[in-house]
C-alpha positions as CSV (number, residue, x, y, z in Angstrom):
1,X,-20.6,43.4,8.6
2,X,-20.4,40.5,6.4
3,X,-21.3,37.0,7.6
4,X,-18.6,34.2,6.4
5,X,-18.3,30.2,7.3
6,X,-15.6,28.4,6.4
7,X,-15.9,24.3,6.5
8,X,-12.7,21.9,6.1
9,X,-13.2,18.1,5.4
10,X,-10.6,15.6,5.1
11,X,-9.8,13.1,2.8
12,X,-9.6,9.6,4.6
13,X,-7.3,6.1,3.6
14,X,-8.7,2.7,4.8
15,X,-5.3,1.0,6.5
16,X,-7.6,-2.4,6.9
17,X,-10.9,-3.9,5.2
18,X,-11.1,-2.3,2.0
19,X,-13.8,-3.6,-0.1
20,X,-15.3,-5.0,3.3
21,X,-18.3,-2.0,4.5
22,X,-20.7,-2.6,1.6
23,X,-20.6,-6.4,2.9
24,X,-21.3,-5.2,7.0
25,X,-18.0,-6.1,7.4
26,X,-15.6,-4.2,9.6
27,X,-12.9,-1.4,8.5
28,X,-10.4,0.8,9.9
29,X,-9.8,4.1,8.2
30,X,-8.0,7.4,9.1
31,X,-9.1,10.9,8.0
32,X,-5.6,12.6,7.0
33,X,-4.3,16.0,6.2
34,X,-5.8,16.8,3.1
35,X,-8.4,19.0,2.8
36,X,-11.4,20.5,0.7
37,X,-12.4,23.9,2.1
38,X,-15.9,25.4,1.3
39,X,-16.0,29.5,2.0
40,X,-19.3,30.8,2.0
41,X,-20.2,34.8,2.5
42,X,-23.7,35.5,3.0
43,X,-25.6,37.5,0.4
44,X,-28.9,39.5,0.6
45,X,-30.8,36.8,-0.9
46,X,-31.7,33.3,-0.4
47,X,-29.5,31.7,-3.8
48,X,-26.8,29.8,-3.4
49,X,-24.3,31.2,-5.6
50,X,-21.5,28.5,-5.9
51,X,-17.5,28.7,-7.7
52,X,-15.7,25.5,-8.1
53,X,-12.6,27.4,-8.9
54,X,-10.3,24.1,-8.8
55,X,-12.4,22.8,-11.9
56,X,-13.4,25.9,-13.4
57,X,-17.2,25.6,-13.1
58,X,-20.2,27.5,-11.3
59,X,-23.7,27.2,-10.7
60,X,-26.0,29.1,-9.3
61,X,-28.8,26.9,-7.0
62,X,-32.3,28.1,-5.8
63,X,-32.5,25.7,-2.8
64,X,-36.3,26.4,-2.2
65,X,-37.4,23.9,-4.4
66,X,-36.7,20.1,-5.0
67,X,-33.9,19.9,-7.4
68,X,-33.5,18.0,-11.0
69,X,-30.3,16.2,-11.6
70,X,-27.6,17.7,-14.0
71,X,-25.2,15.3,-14.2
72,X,-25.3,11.6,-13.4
73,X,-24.3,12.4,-9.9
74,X,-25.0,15.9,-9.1
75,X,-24.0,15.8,-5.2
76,X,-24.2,19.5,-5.1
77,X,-28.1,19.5,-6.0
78,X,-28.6,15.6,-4.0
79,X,-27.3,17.4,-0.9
80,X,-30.1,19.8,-0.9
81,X,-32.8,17.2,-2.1
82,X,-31.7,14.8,1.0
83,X,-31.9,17.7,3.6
84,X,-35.2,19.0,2.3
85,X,-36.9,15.7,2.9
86,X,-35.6,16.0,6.6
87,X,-37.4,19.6,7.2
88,X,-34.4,21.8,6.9
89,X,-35.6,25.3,5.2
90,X,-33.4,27.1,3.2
91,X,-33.8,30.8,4.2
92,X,-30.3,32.2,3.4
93,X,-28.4,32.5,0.3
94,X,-24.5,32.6,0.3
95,X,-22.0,33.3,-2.2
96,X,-19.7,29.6,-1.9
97,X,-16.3,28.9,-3.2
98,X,-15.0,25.2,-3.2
99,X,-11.4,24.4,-3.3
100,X,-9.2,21.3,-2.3
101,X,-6.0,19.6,-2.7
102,X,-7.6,16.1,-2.4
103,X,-6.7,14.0,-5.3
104,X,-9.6,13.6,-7.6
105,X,-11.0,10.4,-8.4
106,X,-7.9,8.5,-6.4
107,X,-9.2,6.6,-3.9
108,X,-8.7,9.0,-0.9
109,X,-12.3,10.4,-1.0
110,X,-12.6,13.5,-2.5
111,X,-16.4,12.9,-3.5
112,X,-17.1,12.0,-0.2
113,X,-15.4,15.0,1.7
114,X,-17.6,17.3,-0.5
115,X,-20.7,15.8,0.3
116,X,-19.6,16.0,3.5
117,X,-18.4,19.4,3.8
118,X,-21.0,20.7,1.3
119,X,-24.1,19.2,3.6
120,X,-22.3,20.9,6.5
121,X,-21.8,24.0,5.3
122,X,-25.8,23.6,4.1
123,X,-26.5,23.0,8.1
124,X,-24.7,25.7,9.5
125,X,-25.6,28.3,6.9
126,X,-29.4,27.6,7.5
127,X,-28.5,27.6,11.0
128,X,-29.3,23.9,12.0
129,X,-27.2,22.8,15.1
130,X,-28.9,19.6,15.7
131,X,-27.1,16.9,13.9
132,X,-24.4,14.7,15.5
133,X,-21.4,13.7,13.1
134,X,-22.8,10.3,13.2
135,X,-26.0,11.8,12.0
136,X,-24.0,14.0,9.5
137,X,-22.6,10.4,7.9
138,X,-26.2,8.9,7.4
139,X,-26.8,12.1,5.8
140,X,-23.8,12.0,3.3
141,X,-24.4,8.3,2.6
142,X,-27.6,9.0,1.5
143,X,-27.0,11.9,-0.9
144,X,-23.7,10.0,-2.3
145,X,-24.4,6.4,-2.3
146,X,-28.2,5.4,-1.8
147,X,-29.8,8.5,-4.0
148,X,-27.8,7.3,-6.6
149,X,-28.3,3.8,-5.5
150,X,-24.5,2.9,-6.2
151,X,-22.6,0.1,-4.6
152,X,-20.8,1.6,-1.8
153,X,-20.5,1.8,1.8
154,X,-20.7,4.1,4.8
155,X,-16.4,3.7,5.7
156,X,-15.6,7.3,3.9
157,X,-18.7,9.0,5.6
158,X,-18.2,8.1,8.8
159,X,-14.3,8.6,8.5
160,X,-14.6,12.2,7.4
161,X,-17.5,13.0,9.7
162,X,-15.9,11.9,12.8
163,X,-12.0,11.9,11.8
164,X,-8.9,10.7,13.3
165,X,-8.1,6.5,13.0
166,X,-11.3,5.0,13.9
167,X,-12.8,1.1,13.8
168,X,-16.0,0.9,12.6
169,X,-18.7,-2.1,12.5
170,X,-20.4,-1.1,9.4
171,X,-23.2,-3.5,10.4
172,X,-26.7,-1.4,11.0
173,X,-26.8,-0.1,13.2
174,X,-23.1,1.3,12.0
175,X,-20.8,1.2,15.9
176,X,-17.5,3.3,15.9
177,X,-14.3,2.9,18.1
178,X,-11.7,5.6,18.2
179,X,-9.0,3.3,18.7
180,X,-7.2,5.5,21.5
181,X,-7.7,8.4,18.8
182,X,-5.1,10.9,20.2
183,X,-2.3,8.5,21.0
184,X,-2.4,6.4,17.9
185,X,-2.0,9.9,16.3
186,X,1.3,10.4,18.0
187,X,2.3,6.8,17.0
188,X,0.8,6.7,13.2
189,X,1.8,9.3,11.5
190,X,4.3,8.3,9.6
191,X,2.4,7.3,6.2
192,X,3.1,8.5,2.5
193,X,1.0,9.1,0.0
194,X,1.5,8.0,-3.4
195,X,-0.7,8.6,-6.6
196,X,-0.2,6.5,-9.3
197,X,-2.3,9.6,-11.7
198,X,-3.9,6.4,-13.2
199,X,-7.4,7.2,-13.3
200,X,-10.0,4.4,-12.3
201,X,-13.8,3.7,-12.5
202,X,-14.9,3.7,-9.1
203,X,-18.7,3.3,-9.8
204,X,-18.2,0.1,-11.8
205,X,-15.6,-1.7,-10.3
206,X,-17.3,-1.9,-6.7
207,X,-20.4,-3.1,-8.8
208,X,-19.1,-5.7,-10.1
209,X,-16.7,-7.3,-6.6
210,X,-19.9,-6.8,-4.9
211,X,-22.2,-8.5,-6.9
212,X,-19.5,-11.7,-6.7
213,X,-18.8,-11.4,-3.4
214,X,-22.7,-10.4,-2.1
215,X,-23.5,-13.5,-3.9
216,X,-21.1,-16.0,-2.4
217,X,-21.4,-14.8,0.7
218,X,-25.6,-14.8,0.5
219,X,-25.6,-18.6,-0.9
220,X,-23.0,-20.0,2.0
221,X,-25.5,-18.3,4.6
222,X,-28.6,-19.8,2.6
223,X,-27.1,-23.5,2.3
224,X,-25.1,-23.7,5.3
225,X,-24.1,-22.6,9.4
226,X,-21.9,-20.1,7.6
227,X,-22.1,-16.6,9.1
228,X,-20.1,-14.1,7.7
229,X,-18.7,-12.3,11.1
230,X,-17.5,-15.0,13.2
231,X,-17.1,-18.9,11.0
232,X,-13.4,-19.2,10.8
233,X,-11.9,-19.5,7.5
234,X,-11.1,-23.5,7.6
235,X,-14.6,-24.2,8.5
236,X,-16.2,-22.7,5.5
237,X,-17.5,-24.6,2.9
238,X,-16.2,-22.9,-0.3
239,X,-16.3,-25.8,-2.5
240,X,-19.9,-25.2,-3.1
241,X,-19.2,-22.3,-4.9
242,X,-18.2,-21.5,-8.2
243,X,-14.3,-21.8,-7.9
244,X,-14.0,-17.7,-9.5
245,X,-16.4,-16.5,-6.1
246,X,-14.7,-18.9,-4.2
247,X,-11.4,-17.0,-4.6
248,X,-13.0,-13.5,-3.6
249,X,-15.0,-14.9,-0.8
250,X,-12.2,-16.2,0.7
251,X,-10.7,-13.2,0.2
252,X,-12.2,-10.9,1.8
253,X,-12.9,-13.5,4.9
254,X,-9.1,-13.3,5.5
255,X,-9.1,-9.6,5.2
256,X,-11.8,-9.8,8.1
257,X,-9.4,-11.6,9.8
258,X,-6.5,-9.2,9.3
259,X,-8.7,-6.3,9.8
260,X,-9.8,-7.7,13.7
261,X,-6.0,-8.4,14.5
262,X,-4.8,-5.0,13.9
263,X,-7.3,-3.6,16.0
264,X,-6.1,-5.5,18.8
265,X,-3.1,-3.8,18.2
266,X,-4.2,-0.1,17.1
267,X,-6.1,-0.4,20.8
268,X,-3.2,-0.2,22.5
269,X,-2.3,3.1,24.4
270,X,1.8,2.5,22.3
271,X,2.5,1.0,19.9
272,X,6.2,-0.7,20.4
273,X,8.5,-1.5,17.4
274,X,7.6,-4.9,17.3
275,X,3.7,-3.3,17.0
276,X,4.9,-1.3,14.4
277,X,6.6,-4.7,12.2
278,X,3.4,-6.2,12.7
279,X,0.8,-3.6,12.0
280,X,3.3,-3.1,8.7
281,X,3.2,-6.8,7.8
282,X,-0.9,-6.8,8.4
283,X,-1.3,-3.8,5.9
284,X,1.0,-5.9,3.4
285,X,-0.9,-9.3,4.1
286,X,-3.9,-7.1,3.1
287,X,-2.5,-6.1,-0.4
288,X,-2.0,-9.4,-1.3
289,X,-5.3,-10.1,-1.1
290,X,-6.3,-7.5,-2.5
291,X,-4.3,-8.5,-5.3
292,X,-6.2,-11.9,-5.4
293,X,-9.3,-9.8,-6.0
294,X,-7.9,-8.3,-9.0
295,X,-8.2,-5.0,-7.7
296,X,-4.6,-3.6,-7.7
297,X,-2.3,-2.3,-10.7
298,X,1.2,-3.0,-12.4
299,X,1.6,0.9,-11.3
300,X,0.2,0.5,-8.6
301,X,2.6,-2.3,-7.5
302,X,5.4,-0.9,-8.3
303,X,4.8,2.0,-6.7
304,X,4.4,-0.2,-3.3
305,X,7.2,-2.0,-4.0
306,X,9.6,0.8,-4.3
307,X,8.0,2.2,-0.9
308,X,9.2,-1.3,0.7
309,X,12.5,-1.2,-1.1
310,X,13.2,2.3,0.7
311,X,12.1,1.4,4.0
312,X,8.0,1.1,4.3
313,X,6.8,-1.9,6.8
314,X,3.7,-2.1,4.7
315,X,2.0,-0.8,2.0
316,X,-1.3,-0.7,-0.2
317,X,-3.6,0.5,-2.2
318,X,-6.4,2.8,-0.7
319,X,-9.9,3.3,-2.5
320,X,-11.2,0.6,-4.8
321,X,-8.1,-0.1,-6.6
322,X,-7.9,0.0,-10.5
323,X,-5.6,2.8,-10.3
324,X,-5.7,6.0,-7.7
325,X,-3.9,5.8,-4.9
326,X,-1.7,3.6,-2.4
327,X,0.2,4.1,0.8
328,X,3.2,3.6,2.4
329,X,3.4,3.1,6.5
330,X,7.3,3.9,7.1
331,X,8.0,5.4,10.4
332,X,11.6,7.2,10.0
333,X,11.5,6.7,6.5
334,X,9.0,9.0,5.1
335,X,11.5,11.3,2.8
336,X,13.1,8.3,1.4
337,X,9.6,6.8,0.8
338,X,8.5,9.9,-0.5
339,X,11.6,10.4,-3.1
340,X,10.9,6.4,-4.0
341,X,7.6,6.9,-4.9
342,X,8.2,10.1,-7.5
343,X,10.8,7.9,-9.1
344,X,8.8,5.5,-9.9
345,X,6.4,7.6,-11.4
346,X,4.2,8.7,-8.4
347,X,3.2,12.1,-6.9
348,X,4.1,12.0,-2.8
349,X,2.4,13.6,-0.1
350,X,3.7,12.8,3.3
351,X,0.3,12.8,5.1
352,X,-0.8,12.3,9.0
353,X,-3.8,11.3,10.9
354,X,-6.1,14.4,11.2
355,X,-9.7,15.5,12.5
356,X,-13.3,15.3,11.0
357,X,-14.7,18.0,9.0
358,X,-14.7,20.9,10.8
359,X,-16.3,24.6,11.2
360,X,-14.5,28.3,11.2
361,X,-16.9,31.2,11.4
C-alpha cells in the first residue's frame, strides 16, 4: 500500500505595518485562501524526486548530503541544508509534485508558502513530529531570508505557519496574538484581491527602504531619547536627519501608529459598522504612506481607486509594492469590487481569512 502526504500552505496579505517586521516593528497579516499544495508518494529509495508542474521544471535531490546552490535562491536545496544542521536525517525518498494558485512574485507570498510547505512536508516525511508552528517559522526564515542573507522579515513566516489574522511583535523574541482568530474570521472576510500582473523586484527594493530607514532610525536612537516602539511622533527629532530619511522615518512611525490602533479594534469579539468604517479608513491612511515611501504604482493606484469607487472602505497594496498585488476591504461589495478591479486592468480573487499550512495523510 502506498504511503502519500499531502501539505497545503497559504498565501498571507499584511492589512497593517507593511515594510515594518525587518525594523522589529509590529504587523498584522492574515493567511487567506490561496494555496500551494505539495503531494508526496513514497518511493523505495531515499531521493527526493520533485515535479514543479506549474513551472514546468524537475529535479531530482539526494538529501543525504549538504547541498550546493543552483540558482541564486535555491529554497528547494536551502530547506534541506537548514534542517540538516538541526539533526534531522533523511531516510526516505518520495516522489513530490508542487502546484499552487498563489500569484507568483505578487506580494502575497508565494516564496514563502513554499518554504513553508516544502520544510513541512521534509518533517513529516522523515517522520519528525517535534516542531511547533512557531518553531516551523524560525525554520523558514532561516532558509528564505537569513541563508540568503536578504533584507526581510519574519511577518510571512509566521503568518503562513500559524494562519488566520494574527498581530505579531516581530521584536526577538517574535510574540503573536490571534486577535480573537475565529470571530474576526466571521467579521473579515470580505476582502478582494487584485493583481496588477506588474512584476516587481522584491529582493532589491526592501534593500534599499531598509538601508534608509535602518539608518534613520539607528542615528535618532544613537543621538537622542528616541526609541522606536513607544516616542510619539511630535516628540521626535527628525530635523537631524537628512530631509529624504526624514520622510521614510516618519513614515513608517505613523504606520506604527496605525498598525497599534487597529488592533485595538481587530481585538474585539465584533466588529460593528462603525468598526468596519474605521478599520477601512486605517488600511487607506496606511496606503498613503505607503505612497510617501515611494513604494506603490500608477497601476497599482488605480487599481485601489476603482475598488473605493465601487464600494471598498479601504484599500492597499500588500507585499513590498513596486507592482504585485493590492487589496480591497469591502464588506457587501465584494462582486462589484471584484468586476472594478478587472476593468481596470486587474485579475480578482475574492479571498477570506484561512488556516496555517496544514497536513493530509
Amino acid at each position: 500500500m502506498s504511503q502519500k502526504l499531502e501539505i497545503y500552505a497559504p498565501a498571507r496579505i499584511c492589512l497593517f505595518g507593511e515594510h515594518q517586521d525587518y525594523l522589529g516593528l509590529p504587523v498584522i497579516a492574515s493567511s487567506i485562501n490561496l494555496k500551494l499544495k505539495i503531494t508526496g508518494e513514497k518511493r523505495s529509495d531515499n531521493l527526493l524526486n520533485v515535479s514543479l508542474s506549474d513551472i514546468n521544471e524537475n529535479y531530482t535531490i539526494a538529501p543525504q548530503k549538504t547541498l550546493e546552490y543552483r540558482t541564486e535562491r535555491d529554497y528547494l536545496q536551502s530547506a534541506i541544508n537548514v534542517l540538516k544542521r538541526d539533526n534531522l536525517e533523511f531516510n526516505s525518498g518520495y516522489d513530490i509534485e508542487i502546484t499552487s494558485n498563489i500569484p507568483i512574485n505578487a506580494g502575497v507570498s508565494s516564496s514563502s508558502a513554499l518554504v513553508v510547505a516544502w520544510l513541512k512536508f521534509l518533517l513529516e516525511s522523515q517522520n519528525s513530529k517535534n516542531h511547533s508552528p512557531n518553531q516551523l517559522a524560525e525554520l523558514a526564515y532561516q532558509t528564505e531570508v537569513a541563508e540568503f542573507n536578504e533584507a526581510g522579515g519574519k511577518m510571512d513566516h509566521y503568518t503562513i505557519s500559524l494562519g488566520g489574522l494574527i498581530y505579531i511583535d516581530t521584536r526577538n523574541p517574535i510574540k503573536v496574538d490571534k486577535l480573537n482568530a475565529f470571530q474576526i474570521l466571521n467579521n473579515l472576510e470580505d476582502f478582494v484581491l487584485g493583481n496588477s500582473l506588474e512584476k516587481k523586484d522584491t529582493v532589491d527594493l526592501l534593500k534599499r527602504t531598509k538601508r534608509d530607514v535602518v539608518n534613520g532610525l539607528t542615528y535618532l536612537e544613537n543621538k537622542t531619547s528616541f526609541n522606536r516602539y513607544s516616542t510619539p511622533l511630535e516628540e521626535i527629532n527628525l530635523g537631524i536627519l537628512p530631509e529624504n530619511i526624514q520622510t521614510k522615518v516618519k513614515a513608517n512611525i505613523i504606520n506604527r501608529d496605525i498598525t497599534q490602533k487597529a488592533r485595538k479594534i481587530l481585538s474585539k469579539a465584533k466588529l460593528s459598522d462603525n468598526d468596519k468604517e474605521t478599520i477601512g479608513n486605517l488600511i487607506n491612511q496606511h496606503q498613503q504612506q505607503l505612497r510617501i515611501l515611494g513604494l506603490s504604482t500608477r497601476k497599482l493606484d488605480d487599481l485601489i481607486e476603482a475598488s473605493l469607487s465601487a464600494g471598498a472602505l479601504g484599500a492597499k497594496f500588500t507585499g513590498s509594492g513596486g507592482g504585485g498585488c493590492m487589496f480591497a476591504y469591502c464588506p457587501n461589495y465584494q462582486e462589484e469590487v471584484k468586476e472594478s478591479i478587472e476593468k481596470a486592468g486587474g485579475q480578482a480573487y475574492i479571498i477570506k481569512p484561512d488556516f496555517g499550512v496544514r497536513v493530509y495523510k
